[in-house]
C-alpha positions in Angstrom: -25.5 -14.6 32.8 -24.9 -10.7 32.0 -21.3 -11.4 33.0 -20.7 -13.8 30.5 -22.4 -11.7 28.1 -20.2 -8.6 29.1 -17.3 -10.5 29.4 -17.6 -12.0 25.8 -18.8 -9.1 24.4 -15.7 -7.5 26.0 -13.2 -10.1 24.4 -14.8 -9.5 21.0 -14.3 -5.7 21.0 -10.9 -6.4 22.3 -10.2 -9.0 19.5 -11.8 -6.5 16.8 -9.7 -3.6 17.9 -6.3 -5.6 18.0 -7.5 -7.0 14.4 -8.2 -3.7 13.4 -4.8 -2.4 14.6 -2.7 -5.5 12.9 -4.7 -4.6 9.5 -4.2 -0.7 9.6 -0.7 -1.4 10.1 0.0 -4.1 7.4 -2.4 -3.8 5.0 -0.4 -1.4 2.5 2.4 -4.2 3.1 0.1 -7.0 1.9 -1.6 -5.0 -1.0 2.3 -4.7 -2.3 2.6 -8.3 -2.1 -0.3 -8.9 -3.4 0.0 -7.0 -6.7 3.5 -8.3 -7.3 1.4 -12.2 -6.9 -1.1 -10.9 -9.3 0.0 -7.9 -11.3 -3.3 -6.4 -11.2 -4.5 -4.1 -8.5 -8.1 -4.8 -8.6 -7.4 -8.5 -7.9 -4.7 -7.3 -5.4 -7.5 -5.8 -3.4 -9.6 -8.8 -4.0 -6.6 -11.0 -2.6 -5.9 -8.5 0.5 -9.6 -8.8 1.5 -10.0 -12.7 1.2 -7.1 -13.2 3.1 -7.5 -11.0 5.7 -11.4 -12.3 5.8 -9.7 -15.4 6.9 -7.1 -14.1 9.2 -10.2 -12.6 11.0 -11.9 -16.2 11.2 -8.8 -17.5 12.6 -7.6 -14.6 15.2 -8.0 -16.0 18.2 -6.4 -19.4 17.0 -3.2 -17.5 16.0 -1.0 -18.4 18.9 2.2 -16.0 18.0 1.1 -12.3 16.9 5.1 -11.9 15.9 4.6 -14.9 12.7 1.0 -13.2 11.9 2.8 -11.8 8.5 3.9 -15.0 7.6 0.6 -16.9 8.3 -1.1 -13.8 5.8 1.0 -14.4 2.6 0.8 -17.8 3.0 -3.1 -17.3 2.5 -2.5 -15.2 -0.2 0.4 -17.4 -2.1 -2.3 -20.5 -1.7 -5.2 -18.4 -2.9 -3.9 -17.0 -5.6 -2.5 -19.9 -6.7 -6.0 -21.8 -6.3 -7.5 -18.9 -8.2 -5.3 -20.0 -11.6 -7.3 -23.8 -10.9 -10.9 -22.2 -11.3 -12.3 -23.4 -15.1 -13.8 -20.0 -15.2 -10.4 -18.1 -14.5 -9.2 -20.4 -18.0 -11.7 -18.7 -20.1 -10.6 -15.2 -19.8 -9.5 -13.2 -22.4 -7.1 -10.5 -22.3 -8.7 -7.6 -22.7 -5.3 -5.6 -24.3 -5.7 -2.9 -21.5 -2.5 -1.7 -20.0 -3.0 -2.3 -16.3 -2.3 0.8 -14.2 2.1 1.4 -12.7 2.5 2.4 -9.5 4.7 5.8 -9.5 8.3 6.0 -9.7 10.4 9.1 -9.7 12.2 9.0 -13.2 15.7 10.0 -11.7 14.7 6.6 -9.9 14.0 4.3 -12.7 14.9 5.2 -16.0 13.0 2.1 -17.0 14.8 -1.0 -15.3 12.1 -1.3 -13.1 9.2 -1.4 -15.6 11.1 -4.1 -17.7 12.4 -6.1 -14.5 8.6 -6.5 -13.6 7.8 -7.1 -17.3 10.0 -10.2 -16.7 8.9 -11.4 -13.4 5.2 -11.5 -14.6 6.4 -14.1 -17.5 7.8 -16.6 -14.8 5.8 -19.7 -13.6 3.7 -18.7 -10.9 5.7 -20.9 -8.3 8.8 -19.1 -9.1 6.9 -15.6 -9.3 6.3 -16.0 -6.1 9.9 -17.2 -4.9 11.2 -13.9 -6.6 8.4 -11.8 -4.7 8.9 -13.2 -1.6 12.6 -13.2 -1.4 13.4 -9.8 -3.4 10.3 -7.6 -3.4 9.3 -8.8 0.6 12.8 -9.4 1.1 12.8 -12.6 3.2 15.0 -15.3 3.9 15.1 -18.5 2.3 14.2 -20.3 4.9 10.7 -17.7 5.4 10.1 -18.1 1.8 10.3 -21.9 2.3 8.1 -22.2 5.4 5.2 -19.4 3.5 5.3 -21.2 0.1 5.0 -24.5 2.3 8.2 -26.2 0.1 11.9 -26.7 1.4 14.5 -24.1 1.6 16.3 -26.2 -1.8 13.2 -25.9 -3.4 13.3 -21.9 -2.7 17.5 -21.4 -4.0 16.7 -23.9 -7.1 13.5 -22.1 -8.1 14.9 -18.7 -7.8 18.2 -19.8 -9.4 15.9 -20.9 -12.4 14.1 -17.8 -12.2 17.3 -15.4 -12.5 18.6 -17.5 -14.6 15.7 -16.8 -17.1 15.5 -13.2 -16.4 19.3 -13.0 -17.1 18.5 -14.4 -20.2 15.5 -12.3 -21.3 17.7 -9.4 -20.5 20.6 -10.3 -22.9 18.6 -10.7 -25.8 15.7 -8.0 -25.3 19.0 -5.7 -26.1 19.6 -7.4 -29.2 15.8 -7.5 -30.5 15.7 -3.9 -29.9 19.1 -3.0 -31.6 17.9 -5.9 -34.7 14.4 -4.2 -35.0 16.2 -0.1 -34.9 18.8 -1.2 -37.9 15.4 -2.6 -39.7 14.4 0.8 -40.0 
């Protein structure tokens, strides 16, 4: 009987440590993902954790370490997407509180950035999270397809749509700006 017990005991810590070693590595990864989901880094964290609470739960059922990254946004695209169908999520206000930026060098950004994200955060949540997946995360189509659970022509038509509205935001913020400068 002490065998078993050493033995299991064994496979735990061995389990634990090679969790431990897959989160060290990619949780900085996921918390970018995450805040480009959420645009908020508190519920970032929150995402990171609940999803990597349930990666835990399911370690020793994940068969292939190498599509471990894939299974983990997955998680995160369905939770955060289940988090918008909570009644008590629909009640919040706004508060009017700018959230916090992440740092950019300003010989890096000279604003693009700050006004591309601006526009990504309007999008629908299911194109959102095309655009984060395939341009932020920088996956393929047919990743994006299989972690957002829809078809590869679901991925190129939502992020067509979703350019396509960004283009369009960006051609007449211009004009707004230049309309509202003359008014003064």
């Amino acid at each position: 009987m002490k065998r078993r017990a050493n033995s299991s005991s064994s496979s735990t810590f061995s389990k634990d440590m090679e969790f431990e070693e897959y989160m060290a590595a990619r949780q900085p990864s996921l918390l970018r993902t995450a805040y480009l989901l959420t645009g908020d880094r508190h519920a970032a964290e929150d995402l990171v954790q609940t999803a990597l609470a349930k990666l835990y739960l399911s370690w020793e059922k994940v068969q292939r370490r190498d599509l471990v990254d894939g299974y983990v946004r997955r998680i995160m695209v369905n939770e955060n997407n289940s988090l918008w169908r909570r009644p008590w999520k629909r009640n919040e206000v706004p508060t009017g509180e700018v959230p916090e930026r992440r740092a950019v060098a300003p010989e890096q950004d000279h604003g693009e950035s700050s006004a591309l994200w601006d526009f990504v955060q309007t999008l629908p949540k299911r194109q959102r999270a095309v655009i984060v997946l395939r341009y932020y995360e920088d996956l393929t189509e047919a990743e994006t397809a299989e972690v957002l659970g829809i078809s590869v022509g679901t991925v190129k038509s939502q992020a067509s749509r979703a350019v396509a509205s960004m283009r369009l935001r960006v051609h007449t913020q211009p004009i707004l700006n230049r309309d509202t400068e003359e008014e003064r």
